[in-house]
C-alpha beads as a LAMMPS data file, in Angstrom:
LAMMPS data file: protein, C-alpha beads

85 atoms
84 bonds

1 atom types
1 bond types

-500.0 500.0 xlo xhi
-500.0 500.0 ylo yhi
-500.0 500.0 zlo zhi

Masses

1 110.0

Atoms # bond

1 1 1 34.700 8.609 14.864
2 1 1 35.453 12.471 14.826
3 1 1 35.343 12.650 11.171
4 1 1 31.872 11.094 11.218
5 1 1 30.669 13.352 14.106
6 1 1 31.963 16.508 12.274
7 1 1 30.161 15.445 9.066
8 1 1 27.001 15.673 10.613
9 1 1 24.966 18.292 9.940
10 1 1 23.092 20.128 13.183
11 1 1 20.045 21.653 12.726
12 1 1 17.736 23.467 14.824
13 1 1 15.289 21.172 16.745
14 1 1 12.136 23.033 15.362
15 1 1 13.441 22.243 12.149
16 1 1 13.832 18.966 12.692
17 1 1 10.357 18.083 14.404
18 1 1 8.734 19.887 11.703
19 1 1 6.099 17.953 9.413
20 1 1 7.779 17.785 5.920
21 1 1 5.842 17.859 3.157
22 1 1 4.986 14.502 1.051
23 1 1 3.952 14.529 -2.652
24 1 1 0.809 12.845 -2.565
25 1 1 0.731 9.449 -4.341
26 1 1 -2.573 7.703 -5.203
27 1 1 -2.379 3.896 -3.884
28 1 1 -4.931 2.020 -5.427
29 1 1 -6.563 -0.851 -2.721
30 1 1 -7.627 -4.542 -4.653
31 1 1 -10.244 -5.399 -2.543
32 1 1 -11.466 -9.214 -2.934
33 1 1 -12.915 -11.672 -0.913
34 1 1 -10.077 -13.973 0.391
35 1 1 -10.238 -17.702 -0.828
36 1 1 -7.333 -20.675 -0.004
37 1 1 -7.807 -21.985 -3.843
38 1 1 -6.778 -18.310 -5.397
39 1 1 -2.828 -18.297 -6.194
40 1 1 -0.838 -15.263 -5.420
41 1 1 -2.855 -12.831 -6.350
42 1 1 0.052 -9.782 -6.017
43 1 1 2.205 -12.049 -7.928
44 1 1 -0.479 -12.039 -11.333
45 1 1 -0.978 -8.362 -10.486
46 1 1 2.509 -7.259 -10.309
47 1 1 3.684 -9.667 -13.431
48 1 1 0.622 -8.699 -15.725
49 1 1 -0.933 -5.769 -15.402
50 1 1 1.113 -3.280 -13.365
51 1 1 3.375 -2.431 -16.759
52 1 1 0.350 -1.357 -18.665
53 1 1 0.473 1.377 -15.807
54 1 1 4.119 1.869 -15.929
55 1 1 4.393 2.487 -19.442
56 1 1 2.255 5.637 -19.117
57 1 1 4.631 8.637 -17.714
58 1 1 1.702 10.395 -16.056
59 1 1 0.307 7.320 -14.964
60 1 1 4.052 6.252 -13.553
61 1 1 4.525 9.584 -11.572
62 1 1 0.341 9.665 -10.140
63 1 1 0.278 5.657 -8.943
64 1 1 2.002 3.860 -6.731
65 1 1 1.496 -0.525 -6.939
66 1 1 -1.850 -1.353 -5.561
67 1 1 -2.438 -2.954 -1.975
68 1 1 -4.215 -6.334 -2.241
69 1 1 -6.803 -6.553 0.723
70 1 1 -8.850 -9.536 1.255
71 1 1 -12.074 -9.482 3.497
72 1 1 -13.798 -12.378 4.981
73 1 1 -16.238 -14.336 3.388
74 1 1 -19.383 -15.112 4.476
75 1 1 -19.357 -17.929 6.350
76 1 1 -22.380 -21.002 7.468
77 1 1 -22.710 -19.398 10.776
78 1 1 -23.763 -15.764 8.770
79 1 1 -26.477 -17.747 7.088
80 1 1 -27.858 -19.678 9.664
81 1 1 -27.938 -16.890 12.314
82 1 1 -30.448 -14.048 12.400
83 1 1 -28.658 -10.958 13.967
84 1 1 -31.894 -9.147 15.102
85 1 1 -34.497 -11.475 17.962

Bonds

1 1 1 2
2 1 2 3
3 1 3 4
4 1 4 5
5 1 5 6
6 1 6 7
7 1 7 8
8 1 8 9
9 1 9 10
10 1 10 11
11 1 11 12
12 1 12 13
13 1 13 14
14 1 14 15
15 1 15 16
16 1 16 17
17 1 17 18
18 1 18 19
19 1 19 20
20 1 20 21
21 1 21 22
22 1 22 23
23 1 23 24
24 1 24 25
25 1 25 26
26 1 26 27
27 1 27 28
28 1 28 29
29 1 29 30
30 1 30 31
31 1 31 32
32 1 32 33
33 1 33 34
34 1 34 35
35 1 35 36
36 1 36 37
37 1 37 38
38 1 38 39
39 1 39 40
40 1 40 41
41 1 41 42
42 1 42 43
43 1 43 44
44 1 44 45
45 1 45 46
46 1 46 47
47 1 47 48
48 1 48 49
49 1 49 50
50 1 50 51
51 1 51 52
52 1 52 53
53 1 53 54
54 1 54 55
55 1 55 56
56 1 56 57
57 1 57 58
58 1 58 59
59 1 59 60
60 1 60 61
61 1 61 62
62 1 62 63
63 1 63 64
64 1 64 65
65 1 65 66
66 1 66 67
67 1 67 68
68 1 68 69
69 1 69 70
70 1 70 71
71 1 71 72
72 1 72 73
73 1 73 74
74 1 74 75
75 1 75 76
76 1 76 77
77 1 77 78
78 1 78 79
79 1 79 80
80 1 80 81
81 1 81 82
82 1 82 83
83 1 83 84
84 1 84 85
């Protein structure tokens, strides 16, 4: 237990609560409308089209895999219902 305590290295606490600096990396969003019939959309992403991006070194370094967000579809009750009386 000493040896571990001794390895550790003690820094000032302004150091440590300190903001450190991120490179920024560009995420790219999928946005689709989400439907039960679609298969795993990350899945066909990730398997198919992602190396295209990964073979490029500039494009490797920039990008980071995209986020797939779904939003809700418009549903019977949207089209039936005026929102303004």
């Amino acid at each position: 237990m000493e040896n571990v305590l001794s390895e550790v290295k003690h820094e000032k606490r302004k150091q440590s609560l300190a903001e450190k600096q991120k490179e920024p990396k560009w995420i790219l969003p999928f946005v689709t409308q989400f439907h039960p019939a679609v298969p795993n959309l990350k899945q066909i992403l990730m398997m198919s089209k992602w190396n295209l991006i990964e073979r490029q070194p500039l494009l490797k370094e920039i990008f980071e895999p995209p986020i797939i967000l779904y939003r809700r579809g418009r549903s019977l009750k949207d089209e039936l219902v005026r929102a303004k009386l």
